[in-house]
C-alpha positions in Angstrom: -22.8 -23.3 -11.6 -23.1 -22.5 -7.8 -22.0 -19.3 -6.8 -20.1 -17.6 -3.8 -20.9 -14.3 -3.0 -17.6 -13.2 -4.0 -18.1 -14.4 -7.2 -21.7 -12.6 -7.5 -20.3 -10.0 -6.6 -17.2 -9.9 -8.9 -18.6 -11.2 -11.8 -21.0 -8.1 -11.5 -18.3 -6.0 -11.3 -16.9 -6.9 -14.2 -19.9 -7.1 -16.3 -20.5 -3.6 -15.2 -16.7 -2.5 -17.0 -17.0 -4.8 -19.3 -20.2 -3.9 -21.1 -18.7 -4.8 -24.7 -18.7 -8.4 -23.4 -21.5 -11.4 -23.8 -22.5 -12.5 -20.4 -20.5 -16.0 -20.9 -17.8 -13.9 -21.5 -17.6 -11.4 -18.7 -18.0 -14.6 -16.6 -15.5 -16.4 -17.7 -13.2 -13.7 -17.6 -14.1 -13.0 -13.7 -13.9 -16.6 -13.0 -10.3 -16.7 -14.5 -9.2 -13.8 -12.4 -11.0 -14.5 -8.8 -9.3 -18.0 -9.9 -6.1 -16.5 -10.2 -6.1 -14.6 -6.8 -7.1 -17.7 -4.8 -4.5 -19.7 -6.3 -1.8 -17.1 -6.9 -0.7 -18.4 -10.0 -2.4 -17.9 -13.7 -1.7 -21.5 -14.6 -5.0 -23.8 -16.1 -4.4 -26.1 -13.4 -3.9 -24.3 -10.6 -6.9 -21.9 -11.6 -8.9 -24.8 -12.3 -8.3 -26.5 -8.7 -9.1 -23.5 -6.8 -12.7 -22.8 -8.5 -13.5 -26.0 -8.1 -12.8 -26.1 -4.5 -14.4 -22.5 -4.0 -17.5 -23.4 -6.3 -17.7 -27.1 -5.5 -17.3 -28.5 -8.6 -15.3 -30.7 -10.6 -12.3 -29.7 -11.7 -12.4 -30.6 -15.5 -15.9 -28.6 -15.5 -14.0 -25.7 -15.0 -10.9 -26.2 -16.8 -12.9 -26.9 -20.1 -14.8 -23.6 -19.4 -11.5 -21.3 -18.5 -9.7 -23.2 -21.5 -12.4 -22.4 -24.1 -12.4 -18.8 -23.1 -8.8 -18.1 -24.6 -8.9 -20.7 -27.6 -10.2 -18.8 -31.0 -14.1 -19.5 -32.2 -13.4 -22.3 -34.4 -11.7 -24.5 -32.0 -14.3 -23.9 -29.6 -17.2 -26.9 -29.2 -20.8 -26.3 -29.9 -22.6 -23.4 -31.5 -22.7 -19.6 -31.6 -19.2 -20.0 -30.1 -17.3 -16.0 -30.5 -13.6 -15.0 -30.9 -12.5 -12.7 -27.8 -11.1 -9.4 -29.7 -8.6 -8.6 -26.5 -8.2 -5.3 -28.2 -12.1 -3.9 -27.7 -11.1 -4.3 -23.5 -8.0 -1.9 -23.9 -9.9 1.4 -22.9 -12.5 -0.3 -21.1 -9.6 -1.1 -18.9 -8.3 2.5 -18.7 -12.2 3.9 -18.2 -12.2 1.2 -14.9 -9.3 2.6 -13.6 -10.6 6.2 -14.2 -13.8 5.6 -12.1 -12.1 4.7 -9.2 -10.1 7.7 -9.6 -10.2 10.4 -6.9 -12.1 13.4 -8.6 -9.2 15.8 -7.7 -6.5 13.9 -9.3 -7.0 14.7 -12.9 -3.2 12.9 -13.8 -2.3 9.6 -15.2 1.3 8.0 -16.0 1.4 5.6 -18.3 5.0 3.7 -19.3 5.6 1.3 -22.3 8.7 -1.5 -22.8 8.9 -4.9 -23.9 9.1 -8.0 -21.7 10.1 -11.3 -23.0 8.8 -15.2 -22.1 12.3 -17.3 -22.7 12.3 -17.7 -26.9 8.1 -18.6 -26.6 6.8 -14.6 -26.5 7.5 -10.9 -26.8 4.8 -8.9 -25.0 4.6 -4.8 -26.2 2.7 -3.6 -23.0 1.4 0.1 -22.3 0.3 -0.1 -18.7 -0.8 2.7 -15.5 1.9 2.9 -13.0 0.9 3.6 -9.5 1.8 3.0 -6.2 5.1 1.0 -7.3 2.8 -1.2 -9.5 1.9 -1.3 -13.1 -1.9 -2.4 -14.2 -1.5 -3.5 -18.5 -4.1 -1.7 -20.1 -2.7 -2.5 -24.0 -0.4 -5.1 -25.6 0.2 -7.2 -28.1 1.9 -10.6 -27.7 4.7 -11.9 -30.2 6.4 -14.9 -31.4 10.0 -14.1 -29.7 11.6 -14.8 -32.3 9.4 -13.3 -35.2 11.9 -10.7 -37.4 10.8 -7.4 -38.2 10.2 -3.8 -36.4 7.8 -2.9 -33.7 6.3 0.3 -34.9 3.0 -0.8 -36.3 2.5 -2.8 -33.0 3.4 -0.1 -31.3 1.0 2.5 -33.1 -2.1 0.5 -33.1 -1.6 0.2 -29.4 -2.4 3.8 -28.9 -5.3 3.5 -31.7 -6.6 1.5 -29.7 -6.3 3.8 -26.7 -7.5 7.0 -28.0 -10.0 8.8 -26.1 -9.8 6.4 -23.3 -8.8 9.1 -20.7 -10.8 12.5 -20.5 -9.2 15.3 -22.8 -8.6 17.2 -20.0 -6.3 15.2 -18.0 -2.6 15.2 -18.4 -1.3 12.1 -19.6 2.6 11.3 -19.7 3.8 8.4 -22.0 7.0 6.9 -20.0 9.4 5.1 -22.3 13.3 4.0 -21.2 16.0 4.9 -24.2 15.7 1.9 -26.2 12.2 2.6 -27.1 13.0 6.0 -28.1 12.0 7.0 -31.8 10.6 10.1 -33.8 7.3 8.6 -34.9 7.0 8.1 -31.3 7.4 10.9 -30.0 5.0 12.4 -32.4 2.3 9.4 -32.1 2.3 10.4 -28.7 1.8 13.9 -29.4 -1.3 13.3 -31.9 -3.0 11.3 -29.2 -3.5 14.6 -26.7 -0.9 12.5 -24.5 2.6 13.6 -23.7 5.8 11.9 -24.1 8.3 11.6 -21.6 11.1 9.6 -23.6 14.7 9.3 -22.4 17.4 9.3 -25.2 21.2 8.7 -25.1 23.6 11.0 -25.1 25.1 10.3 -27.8 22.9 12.9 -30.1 23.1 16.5 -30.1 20.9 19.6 -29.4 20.3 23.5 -30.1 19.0 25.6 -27.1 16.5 27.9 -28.7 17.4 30.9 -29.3 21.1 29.7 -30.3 23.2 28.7 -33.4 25.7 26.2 -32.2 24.7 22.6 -31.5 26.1 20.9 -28.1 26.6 17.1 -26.7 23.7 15.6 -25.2 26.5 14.5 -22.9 27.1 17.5 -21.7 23.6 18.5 -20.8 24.3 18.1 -16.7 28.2 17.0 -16.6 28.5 16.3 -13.6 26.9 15.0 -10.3 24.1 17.4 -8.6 23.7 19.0 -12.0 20.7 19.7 -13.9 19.3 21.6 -16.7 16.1 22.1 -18.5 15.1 24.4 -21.7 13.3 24.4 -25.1 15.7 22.8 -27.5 16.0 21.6 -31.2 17.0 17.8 -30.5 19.3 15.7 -32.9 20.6 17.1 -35.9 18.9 14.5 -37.9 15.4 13.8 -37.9 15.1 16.7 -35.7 12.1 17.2 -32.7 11.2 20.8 -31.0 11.0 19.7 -27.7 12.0 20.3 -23.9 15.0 18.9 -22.5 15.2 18.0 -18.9 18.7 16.8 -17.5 20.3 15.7 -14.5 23.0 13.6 -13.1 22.8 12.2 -10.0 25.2 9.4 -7.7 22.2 7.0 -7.7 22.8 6.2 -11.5 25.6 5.4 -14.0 24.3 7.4 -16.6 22.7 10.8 -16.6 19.1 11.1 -16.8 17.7 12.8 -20.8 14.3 13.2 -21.1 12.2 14.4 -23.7 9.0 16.3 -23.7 6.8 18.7 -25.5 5.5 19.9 -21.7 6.6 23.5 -21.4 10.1 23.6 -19.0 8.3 25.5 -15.9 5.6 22.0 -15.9 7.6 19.6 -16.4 9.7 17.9 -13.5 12.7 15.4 -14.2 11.9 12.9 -11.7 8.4 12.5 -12.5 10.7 9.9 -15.0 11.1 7.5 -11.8 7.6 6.4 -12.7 8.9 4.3 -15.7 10.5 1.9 -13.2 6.9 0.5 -12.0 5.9 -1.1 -15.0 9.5 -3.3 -14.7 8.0 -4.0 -11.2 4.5 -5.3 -13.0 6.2 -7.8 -15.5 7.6 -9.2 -12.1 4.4 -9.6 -10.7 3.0 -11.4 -13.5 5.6 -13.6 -13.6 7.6 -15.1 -10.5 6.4 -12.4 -8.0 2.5 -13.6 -8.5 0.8 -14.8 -11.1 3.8 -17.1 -12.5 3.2 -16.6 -16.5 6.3 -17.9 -17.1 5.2 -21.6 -16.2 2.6 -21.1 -19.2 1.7 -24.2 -21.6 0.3 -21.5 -23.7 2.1 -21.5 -26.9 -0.3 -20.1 -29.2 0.2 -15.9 -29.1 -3.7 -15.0 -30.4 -4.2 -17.1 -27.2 -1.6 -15.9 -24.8 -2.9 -12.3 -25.9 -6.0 -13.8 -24.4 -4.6 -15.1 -21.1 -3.1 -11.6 -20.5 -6.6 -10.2 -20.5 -7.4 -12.8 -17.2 -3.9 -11.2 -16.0 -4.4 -7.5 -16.4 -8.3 -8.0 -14.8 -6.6 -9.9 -11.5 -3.8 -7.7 -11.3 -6.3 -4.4 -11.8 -8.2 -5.7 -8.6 -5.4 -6.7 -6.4 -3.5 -3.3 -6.8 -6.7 -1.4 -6.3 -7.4 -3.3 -3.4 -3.8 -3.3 -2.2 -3.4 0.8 -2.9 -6.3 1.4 -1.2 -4.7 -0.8 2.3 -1.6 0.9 1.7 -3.1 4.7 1.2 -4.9 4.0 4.7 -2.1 2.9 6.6 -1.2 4.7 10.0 1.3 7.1 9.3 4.3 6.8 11.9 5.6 10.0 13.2 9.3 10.8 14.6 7.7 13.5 16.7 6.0 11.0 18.9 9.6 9.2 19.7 11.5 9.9 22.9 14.6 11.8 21.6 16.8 9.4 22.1 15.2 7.2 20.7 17.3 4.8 18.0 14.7 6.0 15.1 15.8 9.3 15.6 19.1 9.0 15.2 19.2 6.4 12.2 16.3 8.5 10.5 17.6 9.8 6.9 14.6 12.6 6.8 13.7 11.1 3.6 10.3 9.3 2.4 10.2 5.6 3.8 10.6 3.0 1.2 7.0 1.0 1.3 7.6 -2.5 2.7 5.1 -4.1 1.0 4.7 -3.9 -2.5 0.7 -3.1 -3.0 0.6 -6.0 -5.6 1.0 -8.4 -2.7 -0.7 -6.4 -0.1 -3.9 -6.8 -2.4 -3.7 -9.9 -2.6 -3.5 -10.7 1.3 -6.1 -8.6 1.9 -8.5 -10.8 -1.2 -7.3 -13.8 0.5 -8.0 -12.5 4.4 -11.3 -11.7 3.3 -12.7 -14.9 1.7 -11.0 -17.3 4.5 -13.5 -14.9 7.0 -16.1 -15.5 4.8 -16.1 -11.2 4.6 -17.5 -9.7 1.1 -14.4 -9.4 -0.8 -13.7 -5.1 -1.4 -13.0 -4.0 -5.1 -10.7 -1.4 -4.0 -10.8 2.5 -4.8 -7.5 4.0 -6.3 -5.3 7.0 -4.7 -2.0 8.0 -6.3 0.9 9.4 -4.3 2.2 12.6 -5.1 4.0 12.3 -8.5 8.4 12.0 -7.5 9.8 15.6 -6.6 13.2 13.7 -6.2 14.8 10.5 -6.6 13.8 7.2 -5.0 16.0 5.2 -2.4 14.7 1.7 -3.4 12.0 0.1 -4.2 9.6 -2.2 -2.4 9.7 -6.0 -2.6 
């Protein structure tokens, strides 16, 4: 197979993560995602027509390759054929994002929830948030409408991640309220990690130090009111934890996270992180890599698929973070005084205009129409949310 530099350059990339892998299937894996950026879409066809045109070949040459990569080994043709165990790449994935990591950063946020595919699949995804994005590093994809509870899914997710960030680091576990759960809280915990888990207010809880039990409700009553303190939480199947609270006018219901971070670490809005990984089941669907037109029925195989995805969306938010992190700053200061920026200015961070996800991709898509060696992009995190955000990006 004739190769572009890009694709030299990327398959050796992802060789170089990927260590765990055969050769065949590291590059496979970076065909399917260089694939995916030139055609925007995750779709055989579309994948298929864009190597072909980028590698000058035909296009069922490559869709046979790309096809056999996500089908298990004994639907495979010829010999020595191998299953792909999706589940050997989850902290391979986490370790890539970590060398890109600035050195003085030693923080990670991850966030877990559920995302459906019509009544085909239920994907259980753990993924890094940054920059407004979300990169999957774990999940499991299910028949949509299989019965039963997500727990054991759930649990062998974080098996599966254990030791994949240094001991060291602090690592928050973002879940929204309908995730919430005691074995959860304390799976969490037993990895090193720690949980920050909203819960409804329809529970109770016991300030240290005190008898009484009050209403979660009544945690931060009213707007522009917040409270934090060690607490006993829920009368029934009881956690020791912290308690962080606030109500504010952006949101309908107040804001009750729980964590076993001591009260003076801990910050409340450091929860606006969840939000980004609802912003990364959008860009693998309609906002970029369109899984939801997927023929994939199969989950072993979709589970597959979303390896492809996580790879491609890895390298476009890394590339896009890093355009976004080196933008020119604007400064008020350098405007006339009258000037209409001035006057309309709300003193309060500018929402980014383009999402990094798509910025990323631009930038992939600049450089191979130049002909340019295509950048694998460095990560920087933004400060971690000392208040609440005004929107997000699009």
């Amino acid at each position: 197979m004739p190769k572009s530099p890009a694709l030299t350059n990327w398959i050796r990339t992802v060789a170089e993560h990927m260590p765990h892998l055969s050769k065949p299937q590291a590059l496979v894996l970076a065909l399917w995602s260089l694939g995916m950026v030139v055609a925007q879409s995750c779709g055989l066809t579309s994948v298929s027509a864009a190597l072909a045109t980028l590698l000058n070949e035909k296009d069922n040459t490559i869709r046979q390759r790309l096809r056999e990569w996500y089908k298990e080994a004994q639907s495979k043709k010829g010999e020595h054929r191998q299953d792909l165990d999706v589940t050997t790449c989850f902290a391979p994935l986490v370790r890539w994002v970590l060398s890109h990591w600035p050195e003085t950063e030693r923080r990670l946020a991850l966030a877990m929830d559920a995302t459906t595919l019509a009544s085909l699949f239920t994907v259980l995804a753990i993924s890094i948030v940054y920059r407004g994005c979300a990169i999957p590093v774990a999940w499991v994809v299910l028949p949509a409408t299989a019965p039963g509870a997500w727990k054991e899914h759930w649990l062998a997710l974080f098996q599966h991640l254990r030791a994949s960030a240094p001991d060291d680091w602090l690592v928050i576990v973002l879940a929204d309220r309908g995730l919430y759960a005691n074995w959860l809280y304390q799976a969490i915990v037993q990895q090193g990690w720690h949980p920050y888990l909203r819960i409804n207010a329809g529970g109770k809880y016991r300030p240290e130090g005190e008898s009484a039990f009050r209403s979660l409700a009544l945690a931060a009553p009213r707007v522009g009111s917040a409270w934090c303190g060690r607490v006993v939480c829920f009368k029934s199947k009881s956690v020791r934890c912290t308690l962080l609270a606030r109500q504010d006018d952006h949101h309908t219901d107040p804001w009750l996270i729980i964590t076993d971070l001591a009260p003076e670490q801990a910050e409340v809005c450091w929860y606006a992180l969840r939000a980004w990984i609802e912003s990364g089941f959008k860009d693998t669907k309609r906002g970029g890599w369109q899984w939801q037109h997927t023929q994939i029925t199969d989950p072993a195989r979709a589970a597959r698929h979303w390896l492809a995805i996580a790879v491609a969306t890895l390298w476009v938010v890394s590339v896009g973070g890093e355009a976004d992190a080196t933008l020119p700053a604007s400064s008020l200061s350098e405007l006339p005084d009258t000037h209409i920026a001035r006057r309309r200015s709300t003193r309060r961070t500018r929402p980014r205009l383009l999402s990094c996800f798509r910025r990323g991709w631009i930038v992939l898509i600049c450089h191979l129409i130049a002909g340019l060696a295509v950048p694998i992009g460095h990560f920087y995190p933004e400060p971690w949310p000392a208040s609440l955000p005004v929107m997000s990006a699009t």
